[in-house]
C-alpha positions, 0 to 999 in steps of 0.5 A: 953584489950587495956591497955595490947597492949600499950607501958607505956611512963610515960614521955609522955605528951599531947603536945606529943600525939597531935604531934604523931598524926598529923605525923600519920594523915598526914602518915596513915590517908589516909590507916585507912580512906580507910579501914574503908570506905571498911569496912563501905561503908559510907564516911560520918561514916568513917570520923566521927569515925575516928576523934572521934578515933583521940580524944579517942588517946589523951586521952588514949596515954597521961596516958597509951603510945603509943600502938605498932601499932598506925594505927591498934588501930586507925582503931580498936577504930574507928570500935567500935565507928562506931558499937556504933553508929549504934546500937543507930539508930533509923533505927537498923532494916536497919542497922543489916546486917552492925552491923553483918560485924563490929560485925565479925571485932571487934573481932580483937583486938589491939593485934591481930593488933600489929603484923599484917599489915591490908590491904592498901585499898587506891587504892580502894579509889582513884578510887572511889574519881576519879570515872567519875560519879563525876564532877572533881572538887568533884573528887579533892576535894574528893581526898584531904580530904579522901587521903590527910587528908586535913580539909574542910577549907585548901582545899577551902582555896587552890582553893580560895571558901568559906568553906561552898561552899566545904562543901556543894560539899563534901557532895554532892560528897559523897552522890552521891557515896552512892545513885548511889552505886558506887562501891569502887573497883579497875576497872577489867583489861580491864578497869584499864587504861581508869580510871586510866587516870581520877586518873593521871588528878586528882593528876595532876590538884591538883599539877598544882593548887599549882604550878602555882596558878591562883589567890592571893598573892601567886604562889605557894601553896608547900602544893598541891605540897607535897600532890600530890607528896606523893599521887602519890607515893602512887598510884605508890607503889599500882599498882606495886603490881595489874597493869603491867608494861605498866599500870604503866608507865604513873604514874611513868612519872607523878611522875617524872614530878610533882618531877622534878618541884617542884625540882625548887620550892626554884628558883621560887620565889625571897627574896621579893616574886616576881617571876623569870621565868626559864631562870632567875633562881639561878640554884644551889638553884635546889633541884639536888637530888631530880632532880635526883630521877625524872631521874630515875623514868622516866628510869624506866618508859620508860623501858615500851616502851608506852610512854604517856603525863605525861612520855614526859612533865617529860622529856621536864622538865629534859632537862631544868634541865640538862641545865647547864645555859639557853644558853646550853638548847636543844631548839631542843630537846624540840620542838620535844618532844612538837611536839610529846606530840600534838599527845597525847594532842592536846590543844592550850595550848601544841601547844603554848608551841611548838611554844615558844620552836621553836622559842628558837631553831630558831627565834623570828620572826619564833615563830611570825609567828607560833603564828599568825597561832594559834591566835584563840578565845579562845586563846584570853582570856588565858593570857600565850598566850599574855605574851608568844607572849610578850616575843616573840615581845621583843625578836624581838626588836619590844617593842612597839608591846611588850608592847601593849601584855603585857598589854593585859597579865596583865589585863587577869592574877589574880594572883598578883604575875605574875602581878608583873613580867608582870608590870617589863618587861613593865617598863624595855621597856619603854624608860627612857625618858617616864618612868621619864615624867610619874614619874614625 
């Protein structure tokens, strides 16, 4: 009986259970949810029973404690749940071969699961939600919901769509997983690290969307940034137990790299909400300890010796943080990783970043000249480009040239915040002559 495996806490109350269970969801409703979906092959079912599982706890915790193992009873109430539910479908003929699997898993009670560990099926999840039959944007959306236990409404709100837009690619995405009977596994061995590539990108874009947002009011959005963090340890600690080292190499640099950053985060942003670019930053607000851990991380990442993207950005970043100021920065050093990183990607956007980093290990004039030779199409639509070739023109004492980009940089940028920061460097190179005739 499930009273028998509980724990009786007469003191407890629902306001309790209700914070209990948002610290469960957050820690192991990944784990429970990637274990139903193994069990049950239904994103849709799973997520269902589990909430109704969800429900069942505050009901049941609040009179009678916390069961010894609240994830084994979560999964447990959430099976039974899923055996009702078949059972009440018109199409109980289709759905015998399901009801005989749940009816062999049901015969594990809470007790059975209150010393036992059930499997972390999560890696099966991830590989799944990042399978290349779905569009990316489905693979991080999926991957927030069913890994990350962010609602419909948080993760549209974080990519800035309306909830029934990410609803309807939700459901498209999952239903695309039924139909094509995509199958939730991990890739065999000679297949592991071209998928694993498309994973890394997903965990990538989704700490990149909340680092740097590219619309609103705000820059960062610190809960992408936790939720990437946490869901790449995860897949870390996953494929330490299946992949060797050499496999695991790119997840640990991409951990190192996402740590390292988001060590700044309490420096990127002022008092009024405005943004202060690195060289500007209050240092001693760094997270130092959690820098430190980054270090370490990529240590023992490059014992592999296959070096990749995610390991060279991690270290282009330690090298800022172990600037003891802006002036002691190895602009040198970072050029050459940013030179080596082209040959891992070779986007505009990499070489850009090496061209800025050349120019700081040089000159401005140097950087200007670089900049024309990658002036191209595409890069007249990106607005780094011109806020980069902006600074670089300022740096150079060319400010009416500077302006000019700089204008070009604020009306291509849709996020108020750097709009903000883009409106400051203009008025600090308009002469103060002209800034009063314009004031006035």
């Amino acid at each position: 009986m499930i009273g028998n495996s509980l724990l009786m806490d007469n003191t407890t109350t629902r306001v309790d259970i209700h914070r209990r269970l948002d610290q469960l969801f957050r820690e192991e409703g990944g784990r429970v949810r990637a274990a139903l979906i193994s069990r049950l092959r239904d994103f849709e079912l799973a997520e269902d029973v589990l909430q109704e599982a969800f429900l069942s706890a505050i009901e049941h915790w609040s009179q009678e404690g916390t069961p010894t193992n609240p994830a084994g009873w979560l999964l447990v109430t959430a099976q039974r749940k899923a055996i009702d539910r078949l059972r009440r479908a018109q199409v109980l003929l289709q759905k015998q071969a399901e009801i005989q699997l749940l009816g062999t898993l049901s015969e594990h009670t809470e007790e059975h699961l209150a010393d036992e560990v059930f499997p972390d099926e999560r890696l099966k999840l991830i590989f799944t939600c990042c399978h290349p039959a779905l569009n990316q944007d489905a693979q991080v959306a999926l991957t927030l919901q069913t890994l990350g236990g962010l609602s419909t409404a948080e993760i549209a709100h974080a990519f800035l769509v309306a909830e029934t837009t990410m609803a309807q690619r939700l459901v498209r995405a999952k239903r695309k997983i039924r139909d094509a009977g995509i199958p939730y596994s991990v890739p065999a061995a000679h297949q592991l690290s071209e998928r694993l590539t498309g994973v890394l990108l997903v965990l990538y874009l989704i700490f990149n969307a909340g680092y740097i947002s590219s619309q609103g009011e705000s820059l960062l959005r610190n809960e992408l940034c936790a939720e990437a963090i946490r869901l790449c340890r995860a897949l870390v600690l996953l494929l330490q137990q299946v992949a060797p080292p050499a496999e695991q190499a790119e997840a640990l640099g991409l951990l190192a790299l996402m740590l390292v950053h988001d060590a700044r985060k309490e420096a990127r942003i002022g008092p009024k909400g405005e943004l202060i670019i690195l060289e500007e930053q209050d240092r001693s607000l760094w997270d130092h300890k959690q820098t430190c851990e980054g270090i370490a991380i990529l240590d023992q990442a490059m014992l592999a010796r296959k070096p990749g993207p995610y390991q060279i950005q991690a270290a282009i970043s330690i090298l800022h943080s172990q600037a003891a100021s802006p002036e002691e920065t190895d602009w040198l050093q970072i050029s050459l990783l940013y030179g080596a990183l082209t040959k891992h990607q070779n986007s505009p956007v990499i070489w850009l970043n090496w061209v800025v980093a050349v120019a700081m290990a040089s000159t401005p004039a140097r950087g200007l000249e670089l900049l024309a030779d990658l002036e191209s199409a595409n890069m007249q639509n990106y607005y780094l480009f011109h806020a980069a070739r902006a600074d670089l023109l300022r740096r150079n004492q060319q400010s009416q040239a500077a302006q000019i980009a700089y204008q070009r940089a604020l009306a291509l940028t849709q996020n108020t915040v750097e709009q903000t920061f883009l409106k400051r460097r203009l008025a600090e190179l308009v002469p103060k002559t002209a800034h009063s005739q314009l004031v006035h």
